[in-house]
C-alpha angles and dihedrals in degrees: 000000000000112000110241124231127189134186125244093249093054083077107016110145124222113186122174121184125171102234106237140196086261095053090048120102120220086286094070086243117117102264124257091232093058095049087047084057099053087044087057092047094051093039096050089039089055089045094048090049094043098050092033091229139077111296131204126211104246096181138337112230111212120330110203123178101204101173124027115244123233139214110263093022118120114239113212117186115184115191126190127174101250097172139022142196132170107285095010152061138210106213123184120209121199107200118197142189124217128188096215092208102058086020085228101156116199122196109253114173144352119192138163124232120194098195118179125214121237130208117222086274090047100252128141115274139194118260125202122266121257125242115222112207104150140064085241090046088060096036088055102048092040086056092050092050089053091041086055096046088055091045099060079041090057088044093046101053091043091048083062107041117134106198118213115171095192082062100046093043087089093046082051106066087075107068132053105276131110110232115214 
């Protein structure tokens, strides 16, 4: 059998919702928890498309909230499948605010989503390769290859930490803690 390859675009996600009172926290901004929840939704709805099959969220890389959302403002989340393994898929999700009266749109939010595709039984599956046609395809997989590189560094050097507090009492008079 011939591998499959598809092309970001063949299972990019676009999904626009107006911001409203009930989606806002305390502070009168639309809360974090319920934009985390429409990036899962779009990430998990550009795997699945992608893999052609259910996908499951592995690990969420960074998740930033540069600008505050608004009531009344239109979220717009775009996905795109940016990196693929073999079972899984690294998809990056842009989320954007737009004031729907001046139409001025402000960058949100960019996150990166490994979801993993599931077989009926729920085990791992193989997904379908991606082709890489554009400057930003490459950059993008490149980026993700490198993300993942300093990631297995960071959890290598934390698998083998060896906490002293005696050694980090200097490092903490520094920060604002209290030491007793």
């Amino acid at each position: 059998m011939t591998k499959k390859f598809k092309h970001s675009s063949e299972s990019a996600v676009i999904l626009s919702q107006l911001m409203l009172p009930s989606h806002s926290n305390f502070g009168g901004k639309i809360h974090g928890g319920f934009i985390l929840s429409l990036l899962d939704q779009v990430a998990f709805a550009c795997a699945s498309k992608h893999s052609e099959n259910y996908c499951v969220t592995a690990s969420v890389d960074r998740v930033d909230f540069l600008n505050p959302v608004e009531v009344g403002e239109l979220l717009t989340l775009k996905s795109t499948v940016n990196y693929v393994g073999r079972t899984s898929m690294v998809v990056g999700v842009r989320v954007e605010a737009e004031h729907i009266q001046d139409g001025s749109k402000k960058h949100c939010n960019s996150s990166y989503f490994t979801m993993v595709a599931k077989d009926e039984k729920g085990k791992s599956i193989e997904v379908p390769g991606l082709e890489l046609s554009s400057e930003d395809d490459y950059r993008r997989f490149i980026k993700n290859i490198k993300r993942m590189e300093n990631r297995k560094k960071h959890d290598e050097i934390f698998s083998n930490f060896a906490f002293n507090k005696q050694e980090f009492h200097q490092v903490l008079k520094d920060y604002n803690v209290i030491m007793k």
